[in-house]
C-alpha positions in Angstrom: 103.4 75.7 107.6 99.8 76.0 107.8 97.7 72.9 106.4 96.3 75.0 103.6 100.1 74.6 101.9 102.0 72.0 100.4 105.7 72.4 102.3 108.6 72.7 99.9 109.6 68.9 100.6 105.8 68.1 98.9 106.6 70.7 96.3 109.9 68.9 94.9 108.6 65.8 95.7 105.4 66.9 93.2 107.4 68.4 90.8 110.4 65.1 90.5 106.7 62.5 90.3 105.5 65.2 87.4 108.8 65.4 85.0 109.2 61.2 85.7 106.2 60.7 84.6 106.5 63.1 80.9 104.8 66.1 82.2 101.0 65.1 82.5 98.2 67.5 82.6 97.0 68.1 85.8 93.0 68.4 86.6 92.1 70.3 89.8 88.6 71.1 89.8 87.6 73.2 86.6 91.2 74.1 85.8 93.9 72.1 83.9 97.5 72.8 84.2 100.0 71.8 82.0 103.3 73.3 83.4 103.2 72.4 87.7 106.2 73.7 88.2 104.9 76.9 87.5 101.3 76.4 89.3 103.9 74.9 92.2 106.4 77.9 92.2 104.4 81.0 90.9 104.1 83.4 93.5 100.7 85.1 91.3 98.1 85.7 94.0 95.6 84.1 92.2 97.3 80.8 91.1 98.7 81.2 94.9 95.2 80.9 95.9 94.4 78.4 93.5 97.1 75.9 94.7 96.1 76.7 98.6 92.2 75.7 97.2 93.4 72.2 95.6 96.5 71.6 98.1 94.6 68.1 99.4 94.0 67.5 96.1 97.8 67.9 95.4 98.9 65.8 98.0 96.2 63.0 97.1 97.5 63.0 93.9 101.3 63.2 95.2 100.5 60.2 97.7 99.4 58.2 94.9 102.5 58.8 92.9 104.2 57.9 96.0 102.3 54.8 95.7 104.1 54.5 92.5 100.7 53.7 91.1 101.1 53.6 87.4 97.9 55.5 86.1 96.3 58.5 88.4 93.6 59.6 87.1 93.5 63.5 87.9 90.3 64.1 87.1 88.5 61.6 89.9 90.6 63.2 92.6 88.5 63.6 95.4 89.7 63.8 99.1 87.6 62.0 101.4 87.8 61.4 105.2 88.8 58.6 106.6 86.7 55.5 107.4 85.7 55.1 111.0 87.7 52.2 112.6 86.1 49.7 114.8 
């Protein structure tokens, strides 16, 4: 699966965090989604492309749900690259 993709494990995994936690909104960029299973699943060009644009996004958001961090604020999501280590 190319890295421009979430896989279908990061997909449920996404979808279980989003329904546990009462449906938030999501924030990517300019656009806010309020159904993820649907931005997740659809199979739309656009919202395909959409979801390919945002997927670090998604996963930065899914790896702090992982976290079980109890507020993630979508709307500061920003992927950065790792710090340099000594």
């Amino acid at each position: 699966m190319p890295d421009d993709e979430l896989t279908p494990e990061e997909k449920q995994a996404l979808l279980q965090h989003w329904l546990a936690k009462g449906t938030p909104t999501i924030t990517l960029g300019e656009a806010r989604w309020f159904n993820l299973q649907a931005m997740l699943y659809s199979t739309d060009s656009f919202i395909a492309q959409k979801r390919r644009d945002h997927t670090p996004a998604l996963r930065q958001i899914l790896a702090d749900w992982n976290n079980n961090q109890a507020e993630v604020s979508n709307e500061a999501t920003q992927v950065r690259p790792a710090e340099p280590t000594l």
